[in-house]
C-alpha positions in Angstrom: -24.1 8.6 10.9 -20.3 8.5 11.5 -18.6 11.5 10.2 -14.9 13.1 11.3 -13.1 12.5 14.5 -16.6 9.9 15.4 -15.2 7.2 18.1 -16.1 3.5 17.2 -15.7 0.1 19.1 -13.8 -2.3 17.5 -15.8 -5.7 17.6 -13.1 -7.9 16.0 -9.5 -10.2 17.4 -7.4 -7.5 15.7 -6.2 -6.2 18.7 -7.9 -3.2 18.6 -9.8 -1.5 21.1 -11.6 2.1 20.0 -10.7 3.9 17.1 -11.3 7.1 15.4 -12.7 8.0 11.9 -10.5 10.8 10.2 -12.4 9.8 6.8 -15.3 8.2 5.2 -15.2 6.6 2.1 -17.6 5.9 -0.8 -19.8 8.3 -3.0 -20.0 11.9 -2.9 -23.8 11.0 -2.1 -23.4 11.0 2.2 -21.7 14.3 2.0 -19.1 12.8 4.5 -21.3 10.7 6.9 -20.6 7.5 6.9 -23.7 4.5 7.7 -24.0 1.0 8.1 -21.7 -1.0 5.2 -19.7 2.3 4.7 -15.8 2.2 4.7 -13.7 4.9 6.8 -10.2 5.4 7.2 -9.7 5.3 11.2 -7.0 5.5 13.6 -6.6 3.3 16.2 -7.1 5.5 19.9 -6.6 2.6 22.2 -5.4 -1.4 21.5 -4.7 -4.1 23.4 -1.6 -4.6 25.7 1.2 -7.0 23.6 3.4 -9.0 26.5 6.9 -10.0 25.5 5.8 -13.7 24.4 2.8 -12.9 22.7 4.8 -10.8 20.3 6.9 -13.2 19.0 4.6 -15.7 18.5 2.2 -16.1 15.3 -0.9 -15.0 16.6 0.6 -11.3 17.5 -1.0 -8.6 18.0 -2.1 -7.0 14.4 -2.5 -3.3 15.5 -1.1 -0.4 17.7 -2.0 2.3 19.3 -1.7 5.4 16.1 -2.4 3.0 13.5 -3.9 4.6 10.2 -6.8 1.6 9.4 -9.3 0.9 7.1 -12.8 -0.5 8.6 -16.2 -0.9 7.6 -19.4 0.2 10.0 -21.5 -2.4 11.3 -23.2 -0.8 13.8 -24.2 2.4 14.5 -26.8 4.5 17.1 -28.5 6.3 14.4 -31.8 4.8 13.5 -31.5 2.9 9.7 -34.8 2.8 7.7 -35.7 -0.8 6.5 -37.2 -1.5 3.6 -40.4 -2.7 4.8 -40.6 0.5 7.4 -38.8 -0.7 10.1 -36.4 1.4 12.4 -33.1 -0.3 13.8 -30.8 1.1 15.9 -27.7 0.0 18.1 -26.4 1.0 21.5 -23.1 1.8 20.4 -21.3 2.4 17.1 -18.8 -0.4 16.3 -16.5 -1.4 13.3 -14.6 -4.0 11.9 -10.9 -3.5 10.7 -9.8 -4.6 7.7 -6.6 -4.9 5.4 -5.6 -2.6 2.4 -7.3 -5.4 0.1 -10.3 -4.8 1.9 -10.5 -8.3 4.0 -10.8 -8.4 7.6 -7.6 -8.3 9.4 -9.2 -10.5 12.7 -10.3 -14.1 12.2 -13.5 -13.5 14.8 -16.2 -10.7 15.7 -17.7 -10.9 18.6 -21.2 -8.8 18.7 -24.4 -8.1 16.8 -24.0 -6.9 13.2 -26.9 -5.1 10.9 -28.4 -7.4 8.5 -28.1 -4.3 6.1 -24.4 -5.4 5.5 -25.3 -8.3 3.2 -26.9 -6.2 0.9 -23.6 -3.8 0.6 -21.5 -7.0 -0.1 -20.2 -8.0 3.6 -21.4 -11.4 3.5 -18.3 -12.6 5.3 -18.5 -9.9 8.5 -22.2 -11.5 8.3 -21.5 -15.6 8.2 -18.6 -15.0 11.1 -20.8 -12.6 13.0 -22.4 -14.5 16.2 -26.3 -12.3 15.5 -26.9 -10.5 12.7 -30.1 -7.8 13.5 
C-alpha cells in the first residue's frame, strides 16, 4: 500500500538511491494506493554520487537527485493475499525505475521481487531479478 509522499528503495543500476511517490497510477479501483505491479510517478530524494570520469563515459549515471520518474512496485511491507491463502510480505518497500516507454532504465536489480509481478505483465523485472518470492 504505497500512496502520496510513500518513500521507496530503489533496487536497480539506475543510479538511484530512495525516491518518493507523488502519484500512483492505474485504475480508479485502489483509490490512490498503489500495490505490488502498480506504476507511480516518483521523484528521486537521494542518488548516487557521479565523479568527473564517470560522467563522461557511457555507462553514466541515468538519474539525479529531483528527478520526476516513472517506477513500478515490487515490493512492499504490506501483507498481499495469494491466491491459494497465503500472506507475503517484505521488509521494505522497493521499486524499479523505468523509462517513459515503460522499460526499465537499469540493466540489473539486485533484491527479492514478488512473484505477483508476472501476473501484472513484468516478466522482465522477474527473469533479471536474482529471487523472485
Amino acid at each position: 500500500m504505497i500512496g502520496l509522499k510513500g518513500c521507496l528503495n530503489v533496487i536497480d543500476n539506475s543510479g538511484a538511491l530512495l525516491v518518493e511517490c507523488v502519484n500512483v497510477l492505474k485504475q480508479k479501483v485502489n483509490n490512490g494506493w498503489g500495490s505490488v505491479g502498480d506504476e507511480i510517478v516518483c521523484v528521486v530524494k537521494q542518488a548516487r554520487p557521479i565523479s568527473e570520469a564517470a560522467q563522461s563515459s557511457a555507462t553514466a549515471v541515468k538519474v539525479r537527485r529531483g528527478d520526476v520518474r516513472r517506477a513500478v512496485i515490487v515490493r512492499t511491507k504490506k501483507p498481499v493475499r495469494r491466491p491459494d491463502g497465503r500472506f507475503v510480505r517484505f521488509d521494505d518497500n522497493a521499486v524499479v525505475l523505468l523509462n517513459n516507454k515503460r522499460e526499465m532504465l537499469g540493466t540489473r536489480i539486485g533484491g527479492v521481487v514478488s512473484a505477483d509481478l508476472r501476473m501484472k505483465g513484468w516478466t522482465k523485472i522477474v527473469s533479471l531479478a536474482p529471487k523472485v518470492v
